[in-house]
C-alpha positions as a Markdown table, in Angstrom:
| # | Residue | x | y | z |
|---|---|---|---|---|
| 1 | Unk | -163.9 | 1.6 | -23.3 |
| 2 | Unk | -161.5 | 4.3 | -22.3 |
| 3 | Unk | -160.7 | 7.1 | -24.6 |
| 4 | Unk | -157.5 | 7.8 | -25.0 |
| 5 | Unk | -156.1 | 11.3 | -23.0 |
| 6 | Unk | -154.6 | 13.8 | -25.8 |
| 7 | Unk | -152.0 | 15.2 | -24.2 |
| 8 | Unk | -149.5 | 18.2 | -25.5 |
| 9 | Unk | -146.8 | 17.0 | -27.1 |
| 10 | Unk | -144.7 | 20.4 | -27.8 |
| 11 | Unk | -144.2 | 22.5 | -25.0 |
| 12 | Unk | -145.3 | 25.6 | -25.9 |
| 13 | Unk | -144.8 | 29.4 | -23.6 |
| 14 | Unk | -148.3 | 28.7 | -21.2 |
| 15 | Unk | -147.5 | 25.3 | -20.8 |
| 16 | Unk | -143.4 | 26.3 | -19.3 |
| 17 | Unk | -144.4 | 29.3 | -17.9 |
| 18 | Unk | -147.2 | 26.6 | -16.0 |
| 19 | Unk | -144.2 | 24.4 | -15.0 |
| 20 | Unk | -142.0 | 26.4 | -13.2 |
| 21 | Unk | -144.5 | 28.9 | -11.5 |
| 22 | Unk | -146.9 | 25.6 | -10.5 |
| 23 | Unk | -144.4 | 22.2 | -9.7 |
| 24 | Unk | -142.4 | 23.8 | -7.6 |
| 25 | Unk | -145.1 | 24.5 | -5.0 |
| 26 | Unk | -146.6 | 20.5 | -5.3 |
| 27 | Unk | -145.1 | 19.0 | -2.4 |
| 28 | Unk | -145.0 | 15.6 | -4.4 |
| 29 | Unk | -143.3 | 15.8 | -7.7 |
| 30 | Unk | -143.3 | 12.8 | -10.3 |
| 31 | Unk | -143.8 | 12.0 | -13.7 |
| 32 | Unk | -147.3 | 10.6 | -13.2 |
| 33 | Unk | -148.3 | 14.0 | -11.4 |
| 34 | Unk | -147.7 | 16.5 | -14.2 |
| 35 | Unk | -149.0 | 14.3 | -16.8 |
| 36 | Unk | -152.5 | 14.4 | -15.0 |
| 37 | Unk | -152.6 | 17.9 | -13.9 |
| 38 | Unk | -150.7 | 20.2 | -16.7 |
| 39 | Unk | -151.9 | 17.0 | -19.2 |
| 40 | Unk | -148.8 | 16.8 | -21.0 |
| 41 | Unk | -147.4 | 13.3 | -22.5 |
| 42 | Unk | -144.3 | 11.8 | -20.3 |
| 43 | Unk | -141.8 | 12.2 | -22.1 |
| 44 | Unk | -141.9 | 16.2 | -21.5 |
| 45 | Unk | -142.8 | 15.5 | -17.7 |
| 46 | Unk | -139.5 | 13.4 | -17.8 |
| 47 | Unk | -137.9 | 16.3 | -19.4 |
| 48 | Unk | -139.1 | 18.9 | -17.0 |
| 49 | Unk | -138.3 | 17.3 | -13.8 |
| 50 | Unk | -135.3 | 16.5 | -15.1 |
| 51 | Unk | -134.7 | 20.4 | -16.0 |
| 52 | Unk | -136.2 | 22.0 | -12.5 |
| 53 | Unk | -134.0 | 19.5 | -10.5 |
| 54 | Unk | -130.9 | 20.8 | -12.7 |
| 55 | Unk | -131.8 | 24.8 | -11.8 |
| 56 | Unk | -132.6 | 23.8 | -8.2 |
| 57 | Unk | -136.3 | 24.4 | -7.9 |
| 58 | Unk | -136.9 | 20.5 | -6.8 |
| 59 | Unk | -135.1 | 17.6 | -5.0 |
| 60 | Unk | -135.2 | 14.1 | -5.4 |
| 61 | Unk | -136.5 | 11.7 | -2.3 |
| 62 | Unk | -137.2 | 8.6 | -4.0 |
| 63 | Unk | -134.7 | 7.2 | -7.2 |
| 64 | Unk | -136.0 | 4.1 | -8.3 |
| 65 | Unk | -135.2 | 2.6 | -11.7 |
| 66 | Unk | -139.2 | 2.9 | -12.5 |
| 67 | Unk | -139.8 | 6.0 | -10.5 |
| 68 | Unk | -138.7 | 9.3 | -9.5 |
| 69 | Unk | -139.9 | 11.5 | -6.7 |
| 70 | Unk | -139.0 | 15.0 | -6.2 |
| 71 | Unk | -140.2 | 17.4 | -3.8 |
| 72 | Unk | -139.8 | 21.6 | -3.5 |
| 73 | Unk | -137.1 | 23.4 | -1.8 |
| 74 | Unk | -138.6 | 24.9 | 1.3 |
């Protein structure tokens, strides 16, 4: 059996700083994607697309009701 991930579940100063100096160099952005690589839970991977597309770093290719894809400004 699969143990379960433990993921952060506060953002603390690494873990933004991380975020905007990292996601906006991915070339594929989702919720999915910073969940496995900066292993934070999804409802702060929600919460920091949702913030980098606001400021401008990222923009959305793909909305889907299930899924949102986002990819950095060249």
């Amino acid at each position: 059996m699969k143990d379960k991930a433990q993921h952060a579940v506060v953002l603390d100063k690494a873990t933004y700083d991380r975020i905007y100096k990292e996601v906006p160099t991915f070339k594929y952005i989702s919720q999915a994607i910073l969940i496995e690589r900066l292993k934070i839970n999804g409802s702060l991977a929600r919460i920091a697309i949702r913030q980098l597309a606001k400021e401008g770093h990222i923009k959305k290719i793909v909305h889907h009701h299930a899924q949102l894809i986002y990819s950095a400004l060249k």
